[in-house]
C-alpha positions in Angstrom: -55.1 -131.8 139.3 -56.2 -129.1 136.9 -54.4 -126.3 137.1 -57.2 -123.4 137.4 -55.8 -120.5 138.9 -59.0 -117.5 139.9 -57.8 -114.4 138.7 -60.9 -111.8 139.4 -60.4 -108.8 140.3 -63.2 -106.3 139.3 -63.1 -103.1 139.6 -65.1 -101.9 142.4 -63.1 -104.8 144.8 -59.9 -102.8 143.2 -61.8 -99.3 144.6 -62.3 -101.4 147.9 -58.8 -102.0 148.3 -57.6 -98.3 147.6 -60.4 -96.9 150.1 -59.5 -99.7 153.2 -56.1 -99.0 153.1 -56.8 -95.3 153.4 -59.6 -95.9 156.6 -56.8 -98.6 158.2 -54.4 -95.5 159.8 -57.9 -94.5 162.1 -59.3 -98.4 163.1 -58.3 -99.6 166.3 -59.2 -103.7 165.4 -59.7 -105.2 162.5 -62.8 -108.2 162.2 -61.7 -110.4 159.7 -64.5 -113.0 159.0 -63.6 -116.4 157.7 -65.7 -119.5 156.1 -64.8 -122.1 158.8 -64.9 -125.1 156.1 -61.8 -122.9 154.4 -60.0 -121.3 157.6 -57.4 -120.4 155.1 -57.9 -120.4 151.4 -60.8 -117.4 152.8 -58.1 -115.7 154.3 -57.3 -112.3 152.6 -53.4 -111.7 151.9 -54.7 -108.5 151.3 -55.5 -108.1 154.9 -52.1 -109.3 156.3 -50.5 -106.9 153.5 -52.2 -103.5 154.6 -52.7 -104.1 158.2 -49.7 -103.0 159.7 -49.7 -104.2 163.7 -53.2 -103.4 163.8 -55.0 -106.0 166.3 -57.5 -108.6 164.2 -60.1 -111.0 165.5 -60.4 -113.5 163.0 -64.0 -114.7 163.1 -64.3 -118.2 161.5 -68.3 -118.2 160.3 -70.6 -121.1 159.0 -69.2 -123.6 162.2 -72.1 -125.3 162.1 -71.1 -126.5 158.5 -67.4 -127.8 159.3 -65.6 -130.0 161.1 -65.8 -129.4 165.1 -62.0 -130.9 165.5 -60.6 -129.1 162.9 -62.5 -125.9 163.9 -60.5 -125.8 166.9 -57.2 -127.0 165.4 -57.3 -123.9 163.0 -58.2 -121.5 166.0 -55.6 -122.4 167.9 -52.7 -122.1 164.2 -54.9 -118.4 163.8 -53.9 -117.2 167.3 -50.4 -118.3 167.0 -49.8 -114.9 165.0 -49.0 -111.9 166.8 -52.3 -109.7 167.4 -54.6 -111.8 166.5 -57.7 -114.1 168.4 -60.4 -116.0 167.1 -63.3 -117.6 167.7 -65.9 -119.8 166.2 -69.8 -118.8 165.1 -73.0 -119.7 163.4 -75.4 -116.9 162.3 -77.6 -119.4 163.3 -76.8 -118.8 167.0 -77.3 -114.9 167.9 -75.1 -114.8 171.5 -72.3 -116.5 169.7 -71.7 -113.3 167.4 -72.0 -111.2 169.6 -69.2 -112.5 171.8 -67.3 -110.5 168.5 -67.6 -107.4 170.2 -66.2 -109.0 173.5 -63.1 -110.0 171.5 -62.9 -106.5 170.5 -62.3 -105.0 173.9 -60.1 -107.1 174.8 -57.8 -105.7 171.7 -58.2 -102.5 172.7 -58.2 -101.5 176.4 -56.8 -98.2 175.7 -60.0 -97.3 174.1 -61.9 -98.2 176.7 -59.9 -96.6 179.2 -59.9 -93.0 177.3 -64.0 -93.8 177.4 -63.8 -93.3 173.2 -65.4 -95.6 170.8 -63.8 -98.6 169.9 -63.5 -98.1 165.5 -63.7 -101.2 164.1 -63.5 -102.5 160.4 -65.1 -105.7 159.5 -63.8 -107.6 155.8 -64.1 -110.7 154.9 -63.8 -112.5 151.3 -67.8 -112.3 148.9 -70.4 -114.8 150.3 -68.4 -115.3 153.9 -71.3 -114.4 155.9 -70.0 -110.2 156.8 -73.4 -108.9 156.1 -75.7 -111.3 158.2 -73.0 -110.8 161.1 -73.3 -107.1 160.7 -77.3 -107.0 160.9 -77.0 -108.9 164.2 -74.8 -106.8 165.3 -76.2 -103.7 164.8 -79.3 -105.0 166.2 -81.6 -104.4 162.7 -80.5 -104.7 158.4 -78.2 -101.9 157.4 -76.1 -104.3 155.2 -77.4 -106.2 152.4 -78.1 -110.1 152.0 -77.4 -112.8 149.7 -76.2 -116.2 148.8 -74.5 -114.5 145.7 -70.7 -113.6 146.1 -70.1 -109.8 146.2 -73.5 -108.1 147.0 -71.7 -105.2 149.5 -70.3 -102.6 146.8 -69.3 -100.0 149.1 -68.1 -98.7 152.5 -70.8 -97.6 155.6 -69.8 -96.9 159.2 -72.4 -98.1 161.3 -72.6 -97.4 165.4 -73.5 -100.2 166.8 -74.5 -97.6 170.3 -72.6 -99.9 172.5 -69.0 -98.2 172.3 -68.1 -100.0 168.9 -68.3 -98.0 165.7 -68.0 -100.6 162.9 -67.1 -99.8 159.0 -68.0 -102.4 156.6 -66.3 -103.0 153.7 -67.1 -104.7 150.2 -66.0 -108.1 149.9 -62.8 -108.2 148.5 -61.0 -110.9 146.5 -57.2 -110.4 146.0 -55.8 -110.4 142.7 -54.7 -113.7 141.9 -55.3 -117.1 144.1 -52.2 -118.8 143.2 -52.7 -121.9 145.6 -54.6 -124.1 142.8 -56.1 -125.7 146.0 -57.3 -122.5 147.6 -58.9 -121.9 144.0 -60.8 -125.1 143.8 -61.8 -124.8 147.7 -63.1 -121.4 147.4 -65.1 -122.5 144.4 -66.3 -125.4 146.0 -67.8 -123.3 148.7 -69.0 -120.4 146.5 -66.9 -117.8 147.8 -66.4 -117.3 144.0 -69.1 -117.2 140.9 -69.4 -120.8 139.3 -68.7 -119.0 136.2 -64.8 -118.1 137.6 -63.8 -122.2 137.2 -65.3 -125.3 135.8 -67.6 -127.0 137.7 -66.9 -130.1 136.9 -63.5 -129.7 137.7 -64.4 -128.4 140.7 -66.3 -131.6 141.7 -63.6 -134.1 140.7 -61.0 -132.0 143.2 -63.6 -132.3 145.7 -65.0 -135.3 145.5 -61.1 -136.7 145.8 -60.5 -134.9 149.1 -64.2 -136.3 150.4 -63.2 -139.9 149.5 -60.1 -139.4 151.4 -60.9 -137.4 154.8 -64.7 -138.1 155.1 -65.5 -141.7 152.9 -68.5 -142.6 155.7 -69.9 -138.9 154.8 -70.2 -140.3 151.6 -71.1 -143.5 152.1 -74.0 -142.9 154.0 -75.3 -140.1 151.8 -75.3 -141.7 149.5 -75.7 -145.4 149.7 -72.6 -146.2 148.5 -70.8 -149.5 148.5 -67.4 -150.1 150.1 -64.4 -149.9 149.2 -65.4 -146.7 147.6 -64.4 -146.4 143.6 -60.1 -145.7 143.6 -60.6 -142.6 141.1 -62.1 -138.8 141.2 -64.1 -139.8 138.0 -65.4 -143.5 138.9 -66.6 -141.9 142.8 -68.8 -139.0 141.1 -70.1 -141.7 138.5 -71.0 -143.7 141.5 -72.7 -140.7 142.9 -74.5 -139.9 139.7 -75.7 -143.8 139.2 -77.4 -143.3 142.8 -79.0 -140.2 142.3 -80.3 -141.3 139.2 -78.1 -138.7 136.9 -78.2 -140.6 133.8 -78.3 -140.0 129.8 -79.4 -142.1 126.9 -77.6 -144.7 126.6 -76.8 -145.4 130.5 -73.8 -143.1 130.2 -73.6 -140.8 133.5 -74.5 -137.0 133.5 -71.3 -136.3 135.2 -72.4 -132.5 135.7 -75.3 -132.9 137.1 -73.4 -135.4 139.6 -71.2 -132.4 140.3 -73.9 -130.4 140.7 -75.6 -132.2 143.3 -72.3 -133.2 145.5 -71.5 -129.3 145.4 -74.5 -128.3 146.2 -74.7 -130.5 149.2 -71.7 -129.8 150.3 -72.7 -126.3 150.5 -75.9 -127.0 152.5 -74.2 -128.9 155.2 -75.9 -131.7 153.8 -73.4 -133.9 153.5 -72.2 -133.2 156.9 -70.1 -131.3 158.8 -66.9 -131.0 156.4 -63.4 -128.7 156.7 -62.0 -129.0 153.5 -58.3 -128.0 154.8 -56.0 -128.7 157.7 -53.0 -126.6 158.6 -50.5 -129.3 158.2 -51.9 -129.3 154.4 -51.4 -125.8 154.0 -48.0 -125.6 154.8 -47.3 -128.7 151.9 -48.9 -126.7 149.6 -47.2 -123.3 150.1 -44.2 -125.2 149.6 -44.7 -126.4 146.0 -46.7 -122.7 145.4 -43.0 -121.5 146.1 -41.1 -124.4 144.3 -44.1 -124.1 141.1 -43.2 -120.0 141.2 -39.4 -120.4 140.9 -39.5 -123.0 137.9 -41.8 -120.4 136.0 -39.1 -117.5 136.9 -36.4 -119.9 135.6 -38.6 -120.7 132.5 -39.4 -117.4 131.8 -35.9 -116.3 132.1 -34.9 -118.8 129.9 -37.2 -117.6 127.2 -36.3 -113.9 127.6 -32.6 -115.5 126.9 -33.3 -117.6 123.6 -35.6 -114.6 122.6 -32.5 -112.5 122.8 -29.9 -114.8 121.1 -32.4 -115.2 118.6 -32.6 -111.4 118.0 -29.1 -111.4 118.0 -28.4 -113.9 115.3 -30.9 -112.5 113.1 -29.3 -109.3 113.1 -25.9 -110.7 112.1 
């Protein structure tokens, strides 16, 4: 697996961060709003970092794109944390956001019983959804639209006239995504710009996982025969081949093959697909931990022969 580690952090999302974590002290409930094919590579460490014990409803959005089972395997990991509930939506499906707001009394009775409005802060990583969720719940478009990641540049509190006062937020990215398969998920999705990692990389990560966890997706999208093709490279060729991707000479345009398999996995068109389960996650942190301690030792190790070096040299 390439190695491409997202590292974007622009400076209005760095603004973002410094004005959230000033508003955070006066929020009773957080709304955090998650893509539902990613429950956690679109999570925010950010969020866990700044929130203190403030309560969160984790909204996982775009249900109607993922995997029902997993769905509610990852709601029920989400509410294992202290704090926190979650719950499952499409855009698509008006009644289910608003059930949101439900969530939101429930997390704060104490609002309710001082008859105050409920202040709310909704986040969420660029191109989760926040903004469509936000029109709908405020009844008419104060946020803006778009299929493009980070199109919110800046705070608004909204009233929602229903006892909930709700600040949105730009989407924020954190700093660095050092899970290399959070980086390829959240490309594969569009949570971040193609631009930000290759996007034929991109496919030959994804296309793996498909080939593993949903092969009849595939199959019957496709056309393709069975077995399916053992490697990353000889599956997308197979995809290309069907679709008709091909250059002079017979040789497969393997980006436009990349292009179509990401682009229908975007649209749902290939089915309702989680790219993650929770039992993955916790595999991966572990060699994220193991892969950050070999490059402490490395680096120490360099500092030291740096510093013999400079030593001798001085003799």
């Amino acid at each position: 697996m390439v190695n491409n580690t997202i590292q974007w952090f622009p400076g209005h999302m760095h603004k973002a961060r410094k004005e959230i974590e000033e508003s955070i002290p006066k929020i009773d409930v957080i709304i955090e709003v998650l893509d539902a094919r990613i429950p956690f590579s679109s999570e925010n460490p950010l969020i866990s970092a700044i929130r203190g014990d403030k309560p969160v409803v984790k909204v996982l959005n775009k249900r109607d794109l993922a995997d029902p089972e997993l769905t509610e395997l990852w709601i029920e990991h989400l509410e294992k944390e202290q704090g926190v509930k979650a719950i499952a939506i499409s855009t698509s499906q008006q009644q289910e956001v608003q059930k949101i707001m439900d969530l939101c009394r429930k997390l704060a009775p104490n609002r309710i019983a001082a008859d105050k409005n409920i202040r709310t802060m909704i986040m969420g990583i660029p191109n989760v959804g926040k903004s469509t969720i936000i029109n709908i719940l405020a009844g008419r478009s104060v946020a803006i639209t778009g299929n493009q990641p980070a199109v919110t540049r800046q705070q608004q509190r909204i009233n929602l006239q229903n006892g909930i006062v709700l600040s949105d937020t730009p989407g924020i990215l954190w700093p660095k995504v050092e899970n290399p398969h959070s980086g390829f998920r959240l490309a594969a999705t569009g949570a971040v710009k193609d631009t930000a990692m290759d996007y034929q990389d991109v496919a030959f990560y994804t296309v793996e996982y498909l080939g593993q966890a949903y092969a009849a997706n595939l199959i019957e999208r496709y056309q393709l025969d069975e077995p399916l093709p053992e490697t990353e490279i000889e599956l997308l060729e197979a995809i290309g081949a069907k679709r008709g991707c091909k250059r002079a000479g017979g040789h497969i345009d393997l980006h436009k093959a990349s292009e179509i398999l990401i682009n229908e996995l975007r649209s749902g068109t290939l089915g309702n697909i989680t790219l993650e389960r929770p039992e993955m996650i916790t595999e991966e942190l572990v060699q994220v931990a193991l892969d950050n301690e070999r490059r402490a030792e490395e680096k120490a190790r360099n500092k030291e022969e740096r510093r013999k070096r400079y030593l001798k040299n001085k003799r």
